[in-house]
C-alpha positions as CSV (number, residue, x, y, z in Angstrom):
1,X,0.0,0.0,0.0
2,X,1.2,3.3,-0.9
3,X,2.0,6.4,1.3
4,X,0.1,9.4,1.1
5,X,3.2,11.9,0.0
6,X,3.8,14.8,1.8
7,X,6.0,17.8,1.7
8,X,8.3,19.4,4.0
9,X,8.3,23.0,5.9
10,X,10.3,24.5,3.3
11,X,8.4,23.3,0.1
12,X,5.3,24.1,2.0
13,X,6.4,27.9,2.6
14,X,7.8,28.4,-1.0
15,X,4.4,27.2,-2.3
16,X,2.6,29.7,-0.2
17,X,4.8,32.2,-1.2
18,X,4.8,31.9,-4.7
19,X,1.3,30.8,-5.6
20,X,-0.3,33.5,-2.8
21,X,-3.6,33.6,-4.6
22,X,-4.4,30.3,-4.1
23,X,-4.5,29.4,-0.3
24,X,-5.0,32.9,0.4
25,X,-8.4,33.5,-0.9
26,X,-10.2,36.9,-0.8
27,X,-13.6,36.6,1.5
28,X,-15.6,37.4,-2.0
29,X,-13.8,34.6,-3.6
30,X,-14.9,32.0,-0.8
31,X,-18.3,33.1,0.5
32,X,-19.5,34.9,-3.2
33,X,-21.6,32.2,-4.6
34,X,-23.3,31.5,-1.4
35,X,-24.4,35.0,-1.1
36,X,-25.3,35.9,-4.8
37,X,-27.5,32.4,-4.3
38,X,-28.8,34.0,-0.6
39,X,-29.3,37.3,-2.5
40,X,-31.8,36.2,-5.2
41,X,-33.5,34.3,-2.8
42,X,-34.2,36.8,-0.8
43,X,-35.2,38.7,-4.3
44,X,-37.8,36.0,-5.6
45,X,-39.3,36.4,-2.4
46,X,-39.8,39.8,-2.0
47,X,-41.0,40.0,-5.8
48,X,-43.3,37.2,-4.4
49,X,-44.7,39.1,-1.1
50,X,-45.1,42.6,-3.3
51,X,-46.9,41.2,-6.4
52,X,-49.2,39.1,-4.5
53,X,-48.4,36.3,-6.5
54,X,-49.6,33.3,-4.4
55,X,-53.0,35.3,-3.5
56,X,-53.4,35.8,-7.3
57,X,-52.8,32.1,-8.4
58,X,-55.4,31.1,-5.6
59,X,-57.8,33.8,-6.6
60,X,-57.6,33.4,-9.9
61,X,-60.7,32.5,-12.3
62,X,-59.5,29.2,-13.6
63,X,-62.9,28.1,-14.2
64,X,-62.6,30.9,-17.0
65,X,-59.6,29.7,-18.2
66,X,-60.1,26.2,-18.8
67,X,-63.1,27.2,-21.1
68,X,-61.5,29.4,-22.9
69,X,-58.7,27.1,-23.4
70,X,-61.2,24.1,-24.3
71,X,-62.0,26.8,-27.0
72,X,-59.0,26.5,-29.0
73,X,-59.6,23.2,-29.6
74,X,-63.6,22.9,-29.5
75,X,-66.7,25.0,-31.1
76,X,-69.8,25.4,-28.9
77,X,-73.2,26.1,-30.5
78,X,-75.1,28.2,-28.6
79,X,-78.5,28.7,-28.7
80,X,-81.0,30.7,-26.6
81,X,-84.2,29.0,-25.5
82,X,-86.6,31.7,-25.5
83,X,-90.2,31.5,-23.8
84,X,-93.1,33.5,-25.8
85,X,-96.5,32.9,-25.6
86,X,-96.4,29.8,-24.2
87,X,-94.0,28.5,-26.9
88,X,-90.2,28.0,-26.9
89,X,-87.9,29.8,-29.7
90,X,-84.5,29.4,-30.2
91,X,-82.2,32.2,-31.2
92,X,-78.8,31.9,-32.3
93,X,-75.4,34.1,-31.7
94,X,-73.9,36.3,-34.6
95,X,-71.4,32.4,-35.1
96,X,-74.5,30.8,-35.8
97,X,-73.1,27.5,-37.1
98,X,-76.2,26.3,-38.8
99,X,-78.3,27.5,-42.1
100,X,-82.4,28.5,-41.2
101,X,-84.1,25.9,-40.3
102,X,-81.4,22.8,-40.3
103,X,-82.4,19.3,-38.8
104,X,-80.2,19.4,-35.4
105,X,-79.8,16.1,-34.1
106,X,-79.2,17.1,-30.1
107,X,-82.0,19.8,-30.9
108,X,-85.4,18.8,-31.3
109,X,-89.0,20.4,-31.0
110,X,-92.1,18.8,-30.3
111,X,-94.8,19.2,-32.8
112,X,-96.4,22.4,-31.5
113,X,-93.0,24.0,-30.8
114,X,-93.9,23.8,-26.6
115,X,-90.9,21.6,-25.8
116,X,-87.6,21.3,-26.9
117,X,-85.6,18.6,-26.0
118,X,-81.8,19.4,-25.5
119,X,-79.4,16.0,-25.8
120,X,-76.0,16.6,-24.1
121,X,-74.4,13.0,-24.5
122,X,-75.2,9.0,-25.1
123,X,-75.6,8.1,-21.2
124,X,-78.6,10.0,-21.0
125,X,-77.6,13.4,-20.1
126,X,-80.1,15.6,-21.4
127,X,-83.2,18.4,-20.9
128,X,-86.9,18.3,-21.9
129,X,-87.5,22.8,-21.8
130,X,-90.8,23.9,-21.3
131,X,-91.8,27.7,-20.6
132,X,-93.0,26.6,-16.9
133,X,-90.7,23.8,-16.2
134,X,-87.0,22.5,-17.6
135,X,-87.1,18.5,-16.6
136,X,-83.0,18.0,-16.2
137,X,-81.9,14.2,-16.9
138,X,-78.1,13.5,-15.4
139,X,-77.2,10.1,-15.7
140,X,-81.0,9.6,-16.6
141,X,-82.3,10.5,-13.2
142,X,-84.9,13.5,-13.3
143,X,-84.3,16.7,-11.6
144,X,-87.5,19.1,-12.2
145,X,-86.8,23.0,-12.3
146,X,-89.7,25.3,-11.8
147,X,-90.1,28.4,-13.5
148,X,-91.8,31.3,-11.8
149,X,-92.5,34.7,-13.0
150,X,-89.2,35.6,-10.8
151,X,-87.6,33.1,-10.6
152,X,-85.9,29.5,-11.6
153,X,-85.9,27.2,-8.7
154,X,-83.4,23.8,-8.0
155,X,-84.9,21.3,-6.9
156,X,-84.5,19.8,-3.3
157,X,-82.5,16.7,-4.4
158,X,-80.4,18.2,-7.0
159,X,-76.8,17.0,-7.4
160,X,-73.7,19.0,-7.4
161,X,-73.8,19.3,-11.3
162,X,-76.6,21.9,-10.5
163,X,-76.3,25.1,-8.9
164,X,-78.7,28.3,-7.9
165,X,-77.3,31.5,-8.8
166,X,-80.0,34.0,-7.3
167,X,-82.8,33.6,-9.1
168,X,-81.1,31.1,-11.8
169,X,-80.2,27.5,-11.9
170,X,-76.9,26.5,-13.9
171,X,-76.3,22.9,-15.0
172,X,-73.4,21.6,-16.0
173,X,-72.9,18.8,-18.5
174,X,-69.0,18.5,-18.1
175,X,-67.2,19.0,-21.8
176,X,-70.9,18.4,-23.3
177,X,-71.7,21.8,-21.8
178,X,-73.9,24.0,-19.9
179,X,-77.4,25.6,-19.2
180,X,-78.1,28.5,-17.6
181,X,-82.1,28.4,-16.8
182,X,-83.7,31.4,-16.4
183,X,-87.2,33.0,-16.3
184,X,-87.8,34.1,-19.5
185,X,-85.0,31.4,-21.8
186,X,-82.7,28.3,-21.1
187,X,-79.4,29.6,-22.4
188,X,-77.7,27.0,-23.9
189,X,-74.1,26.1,-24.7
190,X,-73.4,22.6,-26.1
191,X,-69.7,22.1,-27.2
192,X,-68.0,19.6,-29.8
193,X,-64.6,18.7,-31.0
194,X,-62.8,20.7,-33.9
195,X,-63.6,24.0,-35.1
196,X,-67.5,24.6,-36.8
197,X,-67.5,25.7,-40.3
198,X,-63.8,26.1,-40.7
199,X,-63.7,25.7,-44.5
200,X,-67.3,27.0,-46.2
201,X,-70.0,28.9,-43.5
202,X,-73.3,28.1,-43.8
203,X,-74.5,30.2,-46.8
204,X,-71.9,28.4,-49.3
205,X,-73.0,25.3,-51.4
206,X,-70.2,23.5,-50.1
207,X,-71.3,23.6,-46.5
208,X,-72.0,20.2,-45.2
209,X,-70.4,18.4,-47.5
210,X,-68.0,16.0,-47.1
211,X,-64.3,16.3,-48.3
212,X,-64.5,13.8,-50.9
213,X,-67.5,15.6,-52.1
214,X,-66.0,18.6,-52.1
215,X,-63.0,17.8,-54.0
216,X,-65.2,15.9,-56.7
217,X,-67.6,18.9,-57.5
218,X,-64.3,21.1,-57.9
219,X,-62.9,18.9,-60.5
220,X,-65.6,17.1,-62.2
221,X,-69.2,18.2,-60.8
222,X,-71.4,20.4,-62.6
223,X,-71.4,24.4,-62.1
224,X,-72.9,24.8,-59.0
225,X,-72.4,29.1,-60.1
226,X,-72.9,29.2,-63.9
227,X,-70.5,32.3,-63.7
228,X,-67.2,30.1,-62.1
229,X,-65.8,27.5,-62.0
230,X,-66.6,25.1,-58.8
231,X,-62.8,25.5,-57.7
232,X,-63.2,28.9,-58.0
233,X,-66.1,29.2,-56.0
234,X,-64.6,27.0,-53.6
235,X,-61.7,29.1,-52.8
236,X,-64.0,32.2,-52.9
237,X,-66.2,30.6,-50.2
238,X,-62.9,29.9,-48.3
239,X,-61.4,33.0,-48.5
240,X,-64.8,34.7,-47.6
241,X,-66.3,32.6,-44.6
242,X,-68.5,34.9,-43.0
243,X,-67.3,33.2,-39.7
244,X,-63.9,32.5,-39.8
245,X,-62.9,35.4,-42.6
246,X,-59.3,33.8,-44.0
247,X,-59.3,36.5,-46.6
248,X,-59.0,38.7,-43.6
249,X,-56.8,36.9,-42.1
250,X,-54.3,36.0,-44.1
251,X,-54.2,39.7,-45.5
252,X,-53.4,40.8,-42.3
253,X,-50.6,38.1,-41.8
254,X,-49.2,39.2,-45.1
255,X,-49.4,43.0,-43.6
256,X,-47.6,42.3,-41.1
257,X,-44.9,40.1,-42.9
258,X,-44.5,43.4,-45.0
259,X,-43.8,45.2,-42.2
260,X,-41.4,43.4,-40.5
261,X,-39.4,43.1,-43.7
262,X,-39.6,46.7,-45.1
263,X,-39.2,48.3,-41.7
264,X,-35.6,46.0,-41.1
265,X,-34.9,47.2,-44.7
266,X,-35.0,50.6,-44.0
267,X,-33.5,50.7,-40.8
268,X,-30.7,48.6,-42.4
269,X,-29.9,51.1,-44.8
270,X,-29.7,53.9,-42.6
271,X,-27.7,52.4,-39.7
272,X,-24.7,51.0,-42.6
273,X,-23.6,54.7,-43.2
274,X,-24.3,55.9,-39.8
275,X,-22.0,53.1,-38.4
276,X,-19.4,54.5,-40.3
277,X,-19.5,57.9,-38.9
278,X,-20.0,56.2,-35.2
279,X,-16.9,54.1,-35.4
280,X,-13.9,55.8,-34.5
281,X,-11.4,54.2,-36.4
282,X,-13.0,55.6,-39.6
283,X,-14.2,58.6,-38.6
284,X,-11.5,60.5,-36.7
285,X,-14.4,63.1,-35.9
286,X,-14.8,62.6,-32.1
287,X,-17.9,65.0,-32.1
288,X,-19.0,62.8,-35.0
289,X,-18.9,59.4,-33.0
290,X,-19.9,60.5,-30.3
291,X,-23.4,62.7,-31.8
292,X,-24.0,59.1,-34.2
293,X,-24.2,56.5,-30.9
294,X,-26.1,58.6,-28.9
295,X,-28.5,59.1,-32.1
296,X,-28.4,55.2,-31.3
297,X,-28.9,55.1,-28.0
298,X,-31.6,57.0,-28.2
299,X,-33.7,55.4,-31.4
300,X,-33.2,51.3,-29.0
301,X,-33.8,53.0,-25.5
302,X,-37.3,53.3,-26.5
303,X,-39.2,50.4,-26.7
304,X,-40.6,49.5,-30.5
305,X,-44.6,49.0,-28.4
306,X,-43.6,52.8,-27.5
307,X,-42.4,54.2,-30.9
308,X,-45.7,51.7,-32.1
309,X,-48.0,53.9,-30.0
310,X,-46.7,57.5,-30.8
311,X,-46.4,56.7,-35.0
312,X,-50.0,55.4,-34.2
313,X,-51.4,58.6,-32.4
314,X,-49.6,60.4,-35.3
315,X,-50.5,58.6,-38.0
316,X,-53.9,56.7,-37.2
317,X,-54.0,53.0,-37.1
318,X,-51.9,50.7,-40.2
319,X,-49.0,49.5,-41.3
320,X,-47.3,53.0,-41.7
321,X,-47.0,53.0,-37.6
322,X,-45.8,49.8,-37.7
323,X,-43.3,50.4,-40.2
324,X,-41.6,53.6,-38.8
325,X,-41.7,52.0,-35.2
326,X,-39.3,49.0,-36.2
327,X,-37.3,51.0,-38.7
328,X,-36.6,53.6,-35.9
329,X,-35.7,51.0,-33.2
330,X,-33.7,48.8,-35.8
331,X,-32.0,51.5,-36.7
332,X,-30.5,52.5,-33.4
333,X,-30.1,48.5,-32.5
334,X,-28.4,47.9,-36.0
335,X,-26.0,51.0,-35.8
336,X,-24.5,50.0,-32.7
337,X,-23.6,46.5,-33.5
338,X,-22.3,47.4,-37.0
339,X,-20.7,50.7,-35.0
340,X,-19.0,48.1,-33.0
341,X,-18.2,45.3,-35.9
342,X,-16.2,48.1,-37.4
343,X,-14.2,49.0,-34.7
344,X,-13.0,45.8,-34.8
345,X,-11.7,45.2,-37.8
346,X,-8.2,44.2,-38.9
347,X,-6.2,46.9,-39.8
348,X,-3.7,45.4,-41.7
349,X,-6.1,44.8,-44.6
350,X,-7.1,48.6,-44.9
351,X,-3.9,49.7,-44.6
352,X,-3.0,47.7,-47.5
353,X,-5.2,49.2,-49.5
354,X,-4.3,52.2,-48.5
355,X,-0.5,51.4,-49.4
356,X,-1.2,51.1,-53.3
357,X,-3.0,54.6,-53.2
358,X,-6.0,53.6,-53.1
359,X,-8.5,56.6,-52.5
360,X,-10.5,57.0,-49.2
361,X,-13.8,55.2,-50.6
362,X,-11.9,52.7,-51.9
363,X,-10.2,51.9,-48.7
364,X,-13.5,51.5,-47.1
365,X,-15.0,50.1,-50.2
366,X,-12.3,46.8,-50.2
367,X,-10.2,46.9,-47.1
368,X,-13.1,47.4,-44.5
369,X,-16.6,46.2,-46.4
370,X,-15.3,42.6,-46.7
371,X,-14.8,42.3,-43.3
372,X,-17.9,43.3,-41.9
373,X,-20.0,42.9,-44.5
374,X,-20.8,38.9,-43.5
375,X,-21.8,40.2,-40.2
376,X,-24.1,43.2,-41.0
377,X,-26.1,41.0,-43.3
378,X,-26.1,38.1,-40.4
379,X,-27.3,40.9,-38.1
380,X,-30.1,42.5,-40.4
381,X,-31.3,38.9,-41.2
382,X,-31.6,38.1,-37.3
383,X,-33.8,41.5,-36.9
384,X,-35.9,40.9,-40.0
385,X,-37.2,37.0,-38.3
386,X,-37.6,38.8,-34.3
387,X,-39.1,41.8,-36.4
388,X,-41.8,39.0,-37.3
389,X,-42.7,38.3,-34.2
390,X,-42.1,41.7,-32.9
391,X,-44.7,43.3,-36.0
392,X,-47.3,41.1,-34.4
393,X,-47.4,42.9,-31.0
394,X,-47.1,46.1,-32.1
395,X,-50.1,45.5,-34.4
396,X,-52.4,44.4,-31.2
397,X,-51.7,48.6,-30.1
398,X,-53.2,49.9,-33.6
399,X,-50.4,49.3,-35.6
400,X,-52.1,47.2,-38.5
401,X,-51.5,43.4,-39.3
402,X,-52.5,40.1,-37.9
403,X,-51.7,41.7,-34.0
404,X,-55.2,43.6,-34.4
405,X,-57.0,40.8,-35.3
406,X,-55.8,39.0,-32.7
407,X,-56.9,41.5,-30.8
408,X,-59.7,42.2,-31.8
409,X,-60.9,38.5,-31.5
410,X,-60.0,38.5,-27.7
411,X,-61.9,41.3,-26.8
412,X,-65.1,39.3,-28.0
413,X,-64.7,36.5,-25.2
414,X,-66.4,34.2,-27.6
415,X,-63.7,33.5,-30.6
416,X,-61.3,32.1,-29.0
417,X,-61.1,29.3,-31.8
418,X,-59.9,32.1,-33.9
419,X,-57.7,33.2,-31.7
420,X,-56.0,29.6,-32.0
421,X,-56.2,29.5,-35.7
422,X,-54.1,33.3,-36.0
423,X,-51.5,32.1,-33.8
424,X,-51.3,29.1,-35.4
425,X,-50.6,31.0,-38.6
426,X,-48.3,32.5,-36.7
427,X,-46.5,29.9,-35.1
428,X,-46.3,28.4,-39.0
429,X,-44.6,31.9,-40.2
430,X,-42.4,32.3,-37.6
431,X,-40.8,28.7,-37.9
432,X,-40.6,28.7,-41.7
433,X,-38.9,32.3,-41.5
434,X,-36.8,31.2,-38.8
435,X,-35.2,27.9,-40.9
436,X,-35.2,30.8,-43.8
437,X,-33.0,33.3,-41.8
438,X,-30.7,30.3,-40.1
439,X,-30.0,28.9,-43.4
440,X,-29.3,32.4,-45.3
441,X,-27.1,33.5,-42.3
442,X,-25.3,30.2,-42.9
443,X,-24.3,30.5,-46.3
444,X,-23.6,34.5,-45.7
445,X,-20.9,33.5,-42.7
446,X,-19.8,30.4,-45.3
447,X,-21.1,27.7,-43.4
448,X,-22.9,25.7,-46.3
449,X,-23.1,22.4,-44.4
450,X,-25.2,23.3,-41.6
């Protein structure tokens, strides 16, 4: 068995002396980690204690949420049971996903139009709606509700699935839906998988069909319009769905694509000479540099949602806003990194330019350009994809594009299967242009194989 080796007095003092920064540690140096660790602790949970974050997740209306996140994938139909003159008439929302007067299998009348019988599911779950009484089936068991000039009264046995709310009864059918039963309608939403009327709304000939029907009348069916062709009637029905409006849509995705691409272009364009002026080793001007970067500083301090909202008080809602908002913060972001790509250059190549006689634009022109020029394009390609995403918040503030649409289809509460289907589009757009800018950037930097 070996023996630990040691060292002797001497060898032990020399070491110390010679090497004192390693066994004589500063107190930063031995205790920094632990504290910078104890320090953001102590951060997270202040931030914690002053935004009330705990009472806000317990708070919070998660009810809400989960509907409106079953929305993205689901479409509810919802119709409103209304009692006149002793008779019960539905009325549908401005979505209605039906035509006048459809056959609606988990929506039937009697034959006087007195009842209405409301199917939510197979296992029996439904409700027989009178003007004077709603006769609630869960799990096939009755559960009578009385309706009073004032009021909509649960019955004594009722399960947890039903609830009074003052002078209403709600009922809840799980994903199936809900009613809300009331003294003058039953308000009801019944919910399904996918989203209703996606391709053709209700008024197109296509509507209902299925897609091998579809794509048979478009290529060998008769004229359904004696004026167009069936695939072009298709694709005007598509593009013009009352309810889901891709024309719309995919104009204002192509707004905002526009945008993001002519407001990196310009701000491109203005920051390559200003970087010039800014960097010191080209422009010996100290007045110069320093005027240029704090023109920069001062075009990226403000926020692009800021420079959004005063182009849009200045210039109305559009794309103009949204343009001049990422051309002014690109151009202070893009001067500053091409500012500092030129101060970094090599020398050696200008002044060989410069050694032949070359004039001043020239040595710019083929001893500086060359260097940097890989980089700016790398840069201005990396803006123009975040400008992408970025032209899509700035839109939601009045600046034109898909971002007010968005917007606009939040604010309704009710459309939030649109509001899946535009970011979606989105999420689509901002991947494809992503893979577009990686691979460009590669072959700009010379890196072909990746």
């Amino acid at each position: 068995m070996s023996s630990v080796p040691t060292i002797n007095a001497a060898e032990r003092e020399r070491l110390l002396s010679a090497y004192p920064d390693v066994f004589h540690r500063s107190f930063m140096q031995r205790w920094g980690l632990l504290l910078i660790s104890a320090a953001v602790f102590v951060y997270l949970a202040f931030c914690f204690a002053f935004f009330n974050v705990i009472p806000t997740f317990v708070n919070g209306n998660w009810d809400r949420a989960a509907i409106y996140v079953q929305d993205w994938y689901s479409w509810r139909a919802q119709p409103r049971l209304r009692f006149q003159n002793d008779q019960v008439v539905p009325q549908w929302t401005s979505r209605r996903q039906y035509p006048e007067g459809a056959d609606i299998n988990w929506l039937k009348p009697n034959a006087d139009g007195s009842r209405y019988t409301v199917t939510f599911g197979s296992d029996g779950d439904r409700m027989e709606v009178t003007p004077s009484r709603v006769d609630v089936y869960i799990d096939g068991k009755l559960y009578p509700v009385t309706i009073t000039h004032d009021r909509a009264s649960l019955p004594s046995d009722a399960p947890a699935r039903m609830q009074q709310d003052d002078n209403k009864v709600n009922v809840y059918y799980g994903f199936a839906g809900q009613a809300e039963i009331r003294t003058n309608q039953v308000y009801i939403q019944r919910r399904f998988l996918g989203w209703a009327n996606f391709f053709f709304d209700t008024h197109s000939p296509f509507w209902g069909r299925s897609l091998p029907e579809v794509v048979g009348l478009m290529f060998s069916g008769e004229r359904l319009d004696p004026n167009q062709s069936n695939a072009s009637l298709a694709l005007d029905n598509f593009l013009n769905n009352a309810s889901w409006q891709h024309g719309d849509i995919l104009s204002k995705l192509m707004q905002t694509l526009v945008m993001a691409f002519v407001g990196t272009l310009f701000g491109t364009l203005v920051a390559f000479p200003l970087a010039f002026i800014a960097a010191r080793n080209i422009m010996r001007s100290r007045a110069a540099n320093w005027g240029t970067k704090r023109l920069f500083d001062f075009l990226r301090s403000i926020d692009m949602l800021i420079w959004a909202l005063f182009f849009t008080r200045a210039f109305g809602p559009g794309p103009l806003p949204g343009i001049a908002a990422i051309f002014f913060t690109d151009t202070g972001a893009l001067g500053k990194v091409y500012a500092e790509a030129l101060e970094n250059i090599d020398d050696k190549q200008r002044e060989g330019v410069r050694s032949v006689g070359a004039a001043p634009v020239a040595v710019q022109r083929y001893g500086v350009i060359p260097q940097v020029l890989p980089v700016f394009i790398s840069q201005s390609l990396y803006f123009w994809e975040s400008n992408t995403r970025s032209a899509t918040a700035i839109g939601a503030v009045g600046a034109g594009g898909i971002g007010l649409k968005l917007l606009e289809s939040m604010k309704t509460n009710s459309d939030w299967d649109k509001v899946a289907y535009m970011v979606l589009l989105i999420l689509l757009v901002v991947f494809a242009f992503d893979n577009l800018s990686n691979a460009l950037r590669s072959r700009v930097m010379g890196k072909k194989g990746h």
